[in-house]
N, C-alpha and C positions, 0 to 999 in steps of 0.2 A: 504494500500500500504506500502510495507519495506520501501523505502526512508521516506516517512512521518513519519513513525513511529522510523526510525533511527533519524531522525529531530528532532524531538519530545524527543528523550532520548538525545542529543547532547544540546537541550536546559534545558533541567533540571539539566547534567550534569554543564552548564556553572553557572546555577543557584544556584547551591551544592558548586560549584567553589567560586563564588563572596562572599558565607557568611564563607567562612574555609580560605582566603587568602587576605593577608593584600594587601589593596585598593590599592598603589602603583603599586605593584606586578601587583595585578589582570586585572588594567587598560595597564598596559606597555606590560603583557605577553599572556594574556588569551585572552581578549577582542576582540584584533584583527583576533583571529582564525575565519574564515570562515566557515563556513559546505558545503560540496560539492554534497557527492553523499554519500550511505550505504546501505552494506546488512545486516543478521543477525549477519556475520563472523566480518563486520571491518566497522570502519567508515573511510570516505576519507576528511580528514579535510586541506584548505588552509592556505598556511601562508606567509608574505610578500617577505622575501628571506630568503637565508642558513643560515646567521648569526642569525637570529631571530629561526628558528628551530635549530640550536645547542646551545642555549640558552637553546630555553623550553623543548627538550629533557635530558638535563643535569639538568637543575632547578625543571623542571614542571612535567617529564614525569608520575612516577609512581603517583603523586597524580591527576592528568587528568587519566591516568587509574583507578585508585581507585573509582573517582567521576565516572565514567562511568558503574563500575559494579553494583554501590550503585542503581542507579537511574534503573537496570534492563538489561543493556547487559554486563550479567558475560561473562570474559572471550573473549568479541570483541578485536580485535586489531587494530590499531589507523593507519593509512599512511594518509601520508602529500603528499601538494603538493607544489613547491615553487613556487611563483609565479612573473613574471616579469613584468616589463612594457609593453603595449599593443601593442608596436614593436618590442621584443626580442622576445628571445627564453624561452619555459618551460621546467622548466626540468618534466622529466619523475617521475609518484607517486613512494616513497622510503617509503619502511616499516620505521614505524617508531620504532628508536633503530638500523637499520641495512644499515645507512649511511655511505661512505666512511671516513677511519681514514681520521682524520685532520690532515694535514700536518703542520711542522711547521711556513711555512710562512703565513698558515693562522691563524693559532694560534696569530702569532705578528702582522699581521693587523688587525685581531679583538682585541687585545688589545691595537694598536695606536687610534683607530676610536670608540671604544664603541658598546654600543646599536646600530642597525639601523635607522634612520629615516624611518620613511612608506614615501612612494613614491604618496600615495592618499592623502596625507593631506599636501592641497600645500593651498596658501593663493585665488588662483582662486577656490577654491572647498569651502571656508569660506564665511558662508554667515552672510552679515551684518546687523546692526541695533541697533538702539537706546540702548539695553541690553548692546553692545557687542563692540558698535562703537569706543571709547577711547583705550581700548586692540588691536583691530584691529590696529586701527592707530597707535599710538608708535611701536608695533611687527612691522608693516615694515617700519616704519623708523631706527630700530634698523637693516631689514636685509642689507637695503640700504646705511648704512654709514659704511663710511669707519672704522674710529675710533669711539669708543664709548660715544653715546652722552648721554645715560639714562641711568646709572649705578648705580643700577640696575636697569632694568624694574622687575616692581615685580605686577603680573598678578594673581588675587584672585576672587574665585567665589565658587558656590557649583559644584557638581559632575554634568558632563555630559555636562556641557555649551562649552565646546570650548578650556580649556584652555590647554591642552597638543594639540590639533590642532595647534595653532598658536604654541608652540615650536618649534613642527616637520615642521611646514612653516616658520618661521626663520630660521632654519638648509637649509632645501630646497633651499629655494632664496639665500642665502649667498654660497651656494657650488655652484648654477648654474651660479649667478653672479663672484663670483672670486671662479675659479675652486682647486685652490692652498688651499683654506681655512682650518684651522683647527677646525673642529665643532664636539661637542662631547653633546650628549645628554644625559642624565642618569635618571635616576629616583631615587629618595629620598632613596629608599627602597636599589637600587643597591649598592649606594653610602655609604650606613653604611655597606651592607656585604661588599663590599671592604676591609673598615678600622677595622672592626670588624677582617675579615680573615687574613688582618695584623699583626696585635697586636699581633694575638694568634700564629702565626707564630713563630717556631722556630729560623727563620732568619727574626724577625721582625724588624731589621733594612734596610736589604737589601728589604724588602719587602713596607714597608711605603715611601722607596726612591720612588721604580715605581709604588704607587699611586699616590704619588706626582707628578712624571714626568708626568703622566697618565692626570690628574686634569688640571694640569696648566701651560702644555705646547699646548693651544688650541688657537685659535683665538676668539671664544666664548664658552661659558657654558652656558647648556641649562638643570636647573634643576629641575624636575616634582615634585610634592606633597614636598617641605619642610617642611610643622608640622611637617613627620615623623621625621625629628631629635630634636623633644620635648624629653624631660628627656634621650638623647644621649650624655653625657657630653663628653666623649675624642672624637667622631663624630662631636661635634660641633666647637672642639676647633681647630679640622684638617680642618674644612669649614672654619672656621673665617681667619686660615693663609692660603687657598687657593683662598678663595675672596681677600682678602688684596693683594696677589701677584698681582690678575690678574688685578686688580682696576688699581694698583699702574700701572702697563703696558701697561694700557689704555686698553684691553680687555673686547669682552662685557660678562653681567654677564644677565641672564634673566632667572627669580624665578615664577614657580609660586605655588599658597597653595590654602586651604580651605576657608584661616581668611586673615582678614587685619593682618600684624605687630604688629602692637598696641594688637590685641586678643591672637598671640601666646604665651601660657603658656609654660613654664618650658625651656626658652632660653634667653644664655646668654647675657645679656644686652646690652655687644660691639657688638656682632653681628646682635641682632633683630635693632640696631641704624643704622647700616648699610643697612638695607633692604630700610630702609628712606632716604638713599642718594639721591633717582635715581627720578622715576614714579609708583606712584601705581597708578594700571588699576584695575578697579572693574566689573567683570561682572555679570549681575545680570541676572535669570531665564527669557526665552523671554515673549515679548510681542503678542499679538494677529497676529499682521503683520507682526512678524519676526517667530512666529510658520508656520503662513502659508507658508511661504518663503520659510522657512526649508523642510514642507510638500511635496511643491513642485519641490523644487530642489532635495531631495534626492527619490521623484520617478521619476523623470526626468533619473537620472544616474542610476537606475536598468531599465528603460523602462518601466516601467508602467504608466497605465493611471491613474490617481486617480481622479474622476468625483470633483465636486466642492461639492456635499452635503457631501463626506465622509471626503475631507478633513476640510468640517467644524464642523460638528461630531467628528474628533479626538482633532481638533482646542480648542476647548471647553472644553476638557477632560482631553486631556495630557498637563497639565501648567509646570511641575517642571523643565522639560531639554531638550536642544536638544537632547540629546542620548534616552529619552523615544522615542519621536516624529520619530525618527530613527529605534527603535527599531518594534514600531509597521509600519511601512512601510516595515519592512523586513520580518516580518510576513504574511503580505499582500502578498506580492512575492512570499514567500514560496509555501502558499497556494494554489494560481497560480497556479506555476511552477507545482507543484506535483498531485495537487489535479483537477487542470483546474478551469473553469469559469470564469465570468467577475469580477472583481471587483465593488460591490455596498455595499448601506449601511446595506444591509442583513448580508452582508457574513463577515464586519467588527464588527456588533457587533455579530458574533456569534464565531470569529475565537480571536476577541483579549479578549473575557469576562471578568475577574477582572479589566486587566488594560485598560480597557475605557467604565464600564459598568454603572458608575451614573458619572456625571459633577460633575469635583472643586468645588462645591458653596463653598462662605465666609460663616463661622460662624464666631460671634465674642469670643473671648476669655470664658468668662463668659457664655455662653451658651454649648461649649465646653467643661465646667468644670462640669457644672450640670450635662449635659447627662454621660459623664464618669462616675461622681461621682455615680448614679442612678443604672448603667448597674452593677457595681462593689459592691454595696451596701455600701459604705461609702460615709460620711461627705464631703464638697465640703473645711472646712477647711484644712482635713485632707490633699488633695492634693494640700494647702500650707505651711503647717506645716511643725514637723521632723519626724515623725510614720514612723516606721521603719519595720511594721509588712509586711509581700511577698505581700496581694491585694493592700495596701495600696502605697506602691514602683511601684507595676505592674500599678495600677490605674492610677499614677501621672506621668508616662510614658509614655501612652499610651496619656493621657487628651495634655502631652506637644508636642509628637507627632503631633494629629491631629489640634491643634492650627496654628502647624508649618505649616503644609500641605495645611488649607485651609485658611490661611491666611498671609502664606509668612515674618513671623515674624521675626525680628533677634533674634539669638540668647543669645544677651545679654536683651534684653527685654523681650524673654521668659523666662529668670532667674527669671526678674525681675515679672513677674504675676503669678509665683509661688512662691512667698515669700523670694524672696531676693534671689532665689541662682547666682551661680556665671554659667559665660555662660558653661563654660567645662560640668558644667554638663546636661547642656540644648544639647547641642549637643552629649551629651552619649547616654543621653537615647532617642533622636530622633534615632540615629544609632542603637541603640539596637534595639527598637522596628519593625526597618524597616528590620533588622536580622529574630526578631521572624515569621516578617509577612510571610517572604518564606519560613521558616523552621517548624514554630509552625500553625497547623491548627486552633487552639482552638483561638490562638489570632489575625489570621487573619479573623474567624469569629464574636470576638469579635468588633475589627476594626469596622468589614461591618455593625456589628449591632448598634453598636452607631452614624456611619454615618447616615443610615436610620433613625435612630429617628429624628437626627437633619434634617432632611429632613422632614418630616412629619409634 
């Protein structure tokens, strides 16, 4: 069937997407695209409103079409839909690129207001528990007070758990509560093109004024992914006097990142001190009864049934994030929608294969390292050592990797069972590897193959 098979190039597209653009980005611009409907000619992809598509038309366009011809439809062309609240109006699909000029009063109300908030991630669509319970809590007591009582809230977790959700449900409640509000979301990544496009500015004086008016003339600040302004020196120094302002004015300030404070590298001292003023909220990968929760609420809101064996089949499988556990449910849907059938546990593992084809098992460290060290033919020293030689590097990446994965390791501990390194690089080369696994065949069957041993 076309749609299937347009589905199918839209997901590999997003998948080409997420390893060529920086996480920020990817999460704030790409992630929320929908896939709607496609023929051989175009695909019909959703997006939450206009501001958000004159965003990723001007930032995203031609590398969303590039990703697209890469993965096999040379030459398709892209329309959007926008999409409203479930009692408005939609507007009608607009090729994409051939949107009416912006006017300039829209022009200056997207630049008084920012990014958009998504409309779907409200704090009743957040689902709670032991993981995730402290973040939740402080996010709405920060949206419900007046003045600011946790400043900052500074909200840290791995990728997928929740924490740009609760942002955009701070924004949410605070405009619905006091409609007057000044709320400005941004994303880490937006936030240095700003100052970056400043500076380089011919009229970079006149220009850094209206980021600054832009920044800290809000009632709160809501800002996603901060690592990225690691080694951002004059980025960091324009944050540190744009926190200070809005501290000093009682305005709230709510952060969230990868790391605790304490772990970011290559930031300036007075301002990582300040991250420590307020609440750090940790949220950590869910638990068994907060995965099912998830399972179940997020096929609740597509409509599907999900029988209780499959949701404990994915239960079991997919540990690292809410956004997997999300992920394969929208699979499930698709599948449905296009293809028809019931939903069972046939059709889940045949439709999600790698990602939920053997269970999380724990291995311990030390077992981990042998079987790497075995499949790769080196030394189990070796990947503690300094050997410098590409198997040797590849081996000790891939051993720190699956430590991480099947055993939920921090970072700085996984430094530390590979010979003392320092966590930065324990989190490199998990990221890298988790790059090659979508991009490189060779090392996502090496992955598979070391996992089954340690299985065996």
């Amino acid at each position: 069937m076309v749609v299937a098979l347009m589905l199918e190039i839209w997901t590999k597209a997003t998948d080409a997407l997420r390893s060529t653009t920086e996480r920020a980005a990817f999460d704030a611009w790409i992630a929320p695209i929908r896939f709607l409907e496609g023929t051989r000619e175009s695909l019909r992809l959703a997006v939450p409103d206009q501001r958000f598509k004159d965003h990723v038309v001007s930032h995203h366009g031609e590398q969303i079409l590039a990703a697209i011809d890469r993965v096999g439809a040379v030459g398709a062309a892209i329309e959007f839909v926008v999409e409203r609240p479930a009692d408005g109006p939609r507007d009608q699909f607009e090729l994409f690129g051939a949107s009416a000029p912006e006017t300039p009063a829209i022009a200056a109300d997207r630049a008084a207001i920012g990014p958009s908030l998504l409309p779907s991630l409200t704090f009743d669509r957040f689902v709670v528990g032991d993981a995730n319970r402290l973040a939740h809590g402080t996010a709405q007591a920060v949206a419900h007070a007046d003045r600011a009582t946790f400043n900052p809230l500074f909200i840290h977790g791995g990728v997928g758990n929740g924490k740009t959700h609760l942002l955009h449900a701070i924004g949410l409640e605070m405009t619905r509560l006091r409609p007057g509000a000044r709320v400005r979301y941004v994303p880490a990544a937006v936030f240095i093109d700003d100052v970056v496009a400043a500076l380089r500015s011919q009229r970079s004086t006149t220009r850094m004024a209206a980021i600054r008016d832009r920044y800290r003339a809000v009632d709160v600040l809501l800002v996603d992914d901060v690592q990225f302004l690691q080694n951002k020196t004059q980025t960091q120094v324009e944050f540190f006097h744009t926190f200070n302002a809005l501290q000093q004015a009682g305005k709230h300030i709510v952060l969230t990142s990868d790391r605790a404070p304490s772990l970011l590298e290559s930031f300036d001292d007075r301002l990582r001190s300040r991250f420590d003023w307020g609440v750090i909220a940790e949220i950590t990968p869910p638990d068994e009864s907060l995965r099912l929760a998830l399972l179940h609420r997020k096929a609740q809101e597509r409509g599907l049934r999900l029988p209780h064996e499959v949701a404990d089949y994915l239960c079991q499988r997919l540990r690292s994030s809410a956004r997997e556990l999300e992920g394969a449910v929208i699979k499930l849907e698709a599948h449905q929608r296009f293809i028809g059938g019931e939903i069972d546990l046939e059709m889940a593992r045949s439709i999600l294969g790698p990602l939920a084809d053997a269970p999380s098992y724990r291995f311990d460290a030390e077992a981990v390292q042998r079987a790497t060290a075995r499949h790769y033919g080196v030394k189990i020293q070796d990947l503690k050592g300094n050997r410098r030689q590409r198997i040797v590097t590849t081996a000790r990446m891939v051993a720190m990797y699956l430590v991480r994965k099947h055993n939920e390791t921090s970072y700085p501990e996984l430094g530390r069972l590979f010979g003392g390194r320092d966590h930065t690089t324990a989190i490199n080369a998990c990221r890298r590897v988790a790059e090659w696994i979508a991009s490189d065949a060779t090392v996502a069957q090496a992955v598979a193959e070391i996992e089954g041993a340690l299985q065996r």
